[in-house]
C-alpha positions as CSV (number, residue, x, y, z in Angstrom):
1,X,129.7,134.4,142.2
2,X,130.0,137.1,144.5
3,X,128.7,137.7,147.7
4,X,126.7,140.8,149.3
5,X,126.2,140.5,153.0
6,X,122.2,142.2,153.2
7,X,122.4,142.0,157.4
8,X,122.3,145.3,159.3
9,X,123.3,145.6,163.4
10,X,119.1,145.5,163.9
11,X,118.4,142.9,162.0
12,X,120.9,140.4,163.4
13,X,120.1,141.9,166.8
14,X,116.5,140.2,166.0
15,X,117.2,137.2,164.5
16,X,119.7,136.3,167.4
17,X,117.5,137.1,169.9
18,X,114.3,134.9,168.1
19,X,116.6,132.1,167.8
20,X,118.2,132.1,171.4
21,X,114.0,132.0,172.4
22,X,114.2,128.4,170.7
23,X,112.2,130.2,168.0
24,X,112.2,128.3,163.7
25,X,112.7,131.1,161.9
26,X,112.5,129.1,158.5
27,X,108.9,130.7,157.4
28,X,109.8,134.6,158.1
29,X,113.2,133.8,156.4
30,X,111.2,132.4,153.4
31,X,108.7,135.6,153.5
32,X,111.9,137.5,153.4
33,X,113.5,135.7,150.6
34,X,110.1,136.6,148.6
35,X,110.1,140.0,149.4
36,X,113.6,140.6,148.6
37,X,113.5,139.1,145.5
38,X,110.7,141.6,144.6
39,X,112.4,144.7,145.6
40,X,115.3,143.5,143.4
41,X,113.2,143.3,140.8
42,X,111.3,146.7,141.2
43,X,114.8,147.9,141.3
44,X,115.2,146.7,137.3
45,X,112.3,148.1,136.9
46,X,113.2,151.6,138.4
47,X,116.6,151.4,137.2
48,X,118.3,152.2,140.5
49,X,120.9,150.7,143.2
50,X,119.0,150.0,146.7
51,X,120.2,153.7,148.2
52,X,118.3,155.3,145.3
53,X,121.1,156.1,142.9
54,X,120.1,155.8,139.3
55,X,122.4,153.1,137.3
56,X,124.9,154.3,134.4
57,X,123.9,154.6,131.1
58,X,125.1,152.4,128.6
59,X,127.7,153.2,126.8
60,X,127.2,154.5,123.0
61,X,129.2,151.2,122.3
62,X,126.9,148.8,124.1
63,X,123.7,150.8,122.6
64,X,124.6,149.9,118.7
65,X,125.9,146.0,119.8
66,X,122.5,145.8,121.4
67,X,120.4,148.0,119.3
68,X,119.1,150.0,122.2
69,X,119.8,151.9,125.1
70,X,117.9,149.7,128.1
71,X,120.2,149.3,130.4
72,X,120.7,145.7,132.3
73,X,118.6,144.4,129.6
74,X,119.7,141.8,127.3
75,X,117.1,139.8,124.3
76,X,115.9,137.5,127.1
77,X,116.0,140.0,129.7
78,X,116.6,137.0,132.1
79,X,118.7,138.9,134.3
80,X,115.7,140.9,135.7
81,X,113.7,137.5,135.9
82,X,115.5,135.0,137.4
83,X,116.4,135.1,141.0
84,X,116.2,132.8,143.4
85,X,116.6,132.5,147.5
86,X,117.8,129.7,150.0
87,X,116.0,130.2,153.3
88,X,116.5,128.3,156.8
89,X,115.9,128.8,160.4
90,X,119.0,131.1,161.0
91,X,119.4,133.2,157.5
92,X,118.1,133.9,153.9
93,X,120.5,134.2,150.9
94,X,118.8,135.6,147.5
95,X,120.5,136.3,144.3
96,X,120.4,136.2,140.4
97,X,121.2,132.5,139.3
98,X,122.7,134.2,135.9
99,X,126.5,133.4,135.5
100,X,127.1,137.1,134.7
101,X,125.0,138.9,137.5
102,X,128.4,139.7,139.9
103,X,129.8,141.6,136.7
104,X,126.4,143.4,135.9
105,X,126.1,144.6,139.7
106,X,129.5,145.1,140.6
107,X,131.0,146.1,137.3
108,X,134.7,145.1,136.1
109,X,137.5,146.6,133.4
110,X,138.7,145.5,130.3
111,X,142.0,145.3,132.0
112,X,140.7,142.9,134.7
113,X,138.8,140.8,132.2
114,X,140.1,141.5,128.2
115,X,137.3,139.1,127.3
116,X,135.1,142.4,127.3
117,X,134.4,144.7,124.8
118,X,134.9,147.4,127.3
119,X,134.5,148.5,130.9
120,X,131.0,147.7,132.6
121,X,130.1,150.2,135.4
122,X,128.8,148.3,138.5
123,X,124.9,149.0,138.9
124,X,123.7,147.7,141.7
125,X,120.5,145.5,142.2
126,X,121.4,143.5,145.3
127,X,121.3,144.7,148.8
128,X,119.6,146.3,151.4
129,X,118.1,149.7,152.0
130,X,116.5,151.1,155.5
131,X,113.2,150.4,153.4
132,X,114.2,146.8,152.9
133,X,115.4,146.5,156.7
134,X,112.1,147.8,157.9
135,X,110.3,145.2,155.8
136,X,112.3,142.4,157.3
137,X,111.9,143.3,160.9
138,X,108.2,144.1,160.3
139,X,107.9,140.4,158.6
140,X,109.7,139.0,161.9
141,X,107.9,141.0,164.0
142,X,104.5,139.2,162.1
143,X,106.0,135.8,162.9
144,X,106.2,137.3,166.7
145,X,102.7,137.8,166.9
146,X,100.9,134.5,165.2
């Protein structure tokens, strides 16, 4: 599985500076992980990357093996569902736990992997956007003040 790294200049600034106070930032990270996961999925629903950018089409190939045109949607549509975060004092990790989720966000070739019945544009779910990075630093800002 791949790996996105979600941390901007501001919001490393902040974390470092909370933990060099002494400060447990496991429940903010936790309210992070949450939040994160649903943007990411608002983003399935929307049908965009986090900078806004609409995903690719399928393909007319992938449209008659599926039977429809939804993109990133499969007959148990687990891919928009299951997500899950790690959270601890210094960082929060949040991803899909499906095996195929690096492929569906960051796309591949037939040439780099023949077992597919074509090339898969990347459409990506994961990440952050300044939206997202104000959320986080107005969740750690919350811890701040409690």
């Amino acid at each position: 599985m791949g790996t996105i790294n979600a941390s901007t200049d501001e919001v490393e600034r902040a974390i470092t500076e909370l933990l060099q106070k002494g400060e447990d930032l496991t429940a903010p990270m936790k309210s992070i992980g949450e939040e994160m996961i649903n943007r990411t999925q608002q983003r399935f629903r929307d049908k965009e990357a986090p900078d806004g950018t609409p995903w690719a089409a399928n393909s007319s190939v992938t449209e008659k093996r599926k039977g429809h045109g939804r993109v990133l949607e499969g007959e148990s549509k687990q891919l928009a569902k299951q997500f899950s975060y790690s959270a601890s004092s210094n960082g929060v990790e949040w991803g899909s736990l499906m095996i195929y989720a690096a492929m569906m966000n960051w796309g591949g070739t037939k040439a780099e992997f023949p077992h597919l019945w074509g090339d898969i544009p990347g459409r990506e779910y994961i990440g952050l956007n300044d939206d997202d990075e104000d959320e986080v630093l107005a969740i750690l800002a919350d811890h701040l003040s409690l």
